[in-house]
N, C-alpha and C positions, 0 to 999 in steps of 0.2 A: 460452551455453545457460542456460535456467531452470525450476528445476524448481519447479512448485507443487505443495504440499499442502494440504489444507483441513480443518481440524477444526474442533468444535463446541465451544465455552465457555456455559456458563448463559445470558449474552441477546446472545454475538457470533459471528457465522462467523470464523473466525482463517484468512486463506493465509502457508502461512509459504514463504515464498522461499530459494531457494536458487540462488545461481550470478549469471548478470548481468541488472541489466535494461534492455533497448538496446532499439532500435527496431526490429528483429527480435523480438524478445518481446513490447514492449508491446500489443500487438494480445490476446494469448492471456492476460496478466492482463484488461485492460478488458473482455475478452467474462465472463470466469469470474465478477470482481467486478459484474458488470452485471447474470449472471443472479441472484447472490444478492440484491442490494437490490432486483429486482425480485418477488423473493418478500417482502417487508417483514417477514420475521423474523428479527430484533436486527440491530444494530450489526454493521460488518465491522472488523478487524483484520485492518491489515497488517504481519504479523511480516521486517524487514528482518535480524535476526541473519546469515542464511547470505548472504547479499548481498554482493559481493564490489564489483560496480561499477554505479553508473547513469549514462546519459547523458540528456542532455536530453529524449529522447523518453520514456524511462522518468519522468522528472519529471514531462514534459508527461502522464504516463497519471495518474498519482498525483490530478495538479492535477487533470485531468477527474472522475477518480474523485469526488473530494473533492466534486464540484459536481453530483455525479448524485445521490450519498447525502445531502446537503442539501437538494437538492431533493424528497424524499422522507423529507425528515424524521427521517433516518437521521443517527447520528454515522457517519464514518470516521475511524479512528486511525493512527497509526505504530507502529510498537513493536520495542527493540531495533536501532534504526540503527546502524551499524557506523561507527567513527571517518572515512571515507574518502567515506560518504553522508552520514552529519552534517555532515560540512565543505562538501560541496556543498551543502546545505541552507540551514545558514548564510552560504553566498557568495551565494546567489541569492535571500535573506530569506524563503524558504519555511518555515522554522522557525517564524515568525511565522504563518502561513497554516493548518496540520497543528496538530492536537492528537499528543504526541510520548510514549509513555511510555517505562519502563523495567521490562521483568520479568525476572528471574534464571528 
């Protein structure tokens, strides 16, 4: 199960996740993430801290993401990946793909 939240930072929508992101979920971030960048105000942020697992489809949503907010001239970020998403991350060179930060 995955719980999204969504707050507002200065020029980003931040959803911070919680729980798994699987192909049963992926559906319900890509709609939520979809309608914000179609509003074109700021940057989204995706907060992975409470994220416990992702599978492929949940990558596959991230990737899509990434290509919806570029094409809109938008950044999409990461933020806070969890040693167990990061490791996926890096097996699959997506690491390379995401802009990744880290906020306490």
């Amino acid at each position: 199960m995955l719980a999204i939240d969504v707050t507002d930072e200065a020029t980003s929508k931040v959803f911070n996740l919680r729980g798994t992101l699987d192909s049963l979920e992926a559906g319900e971030l890509k709609k939520l993430v979809r309608a914000a960048i179609a509003t074109g105000q700021g940057d989204v942020v995706i907060d992975l801290a409470e994220t416990s697992f992702a599978d492929s489809a949940g990558l596959g949503a991230l990737v899509a993401l990434q290509k919806t907010a570029a094409a809109a001239g938008m950044r999409l970020r990461l933020r806070n990946l969890r040693e167990n998403v990061r490791a996926l991350m890096e097996l699959t060179r997506l690491h390379r793909f995401f802009e990744i930060e880290e906020v306490a």
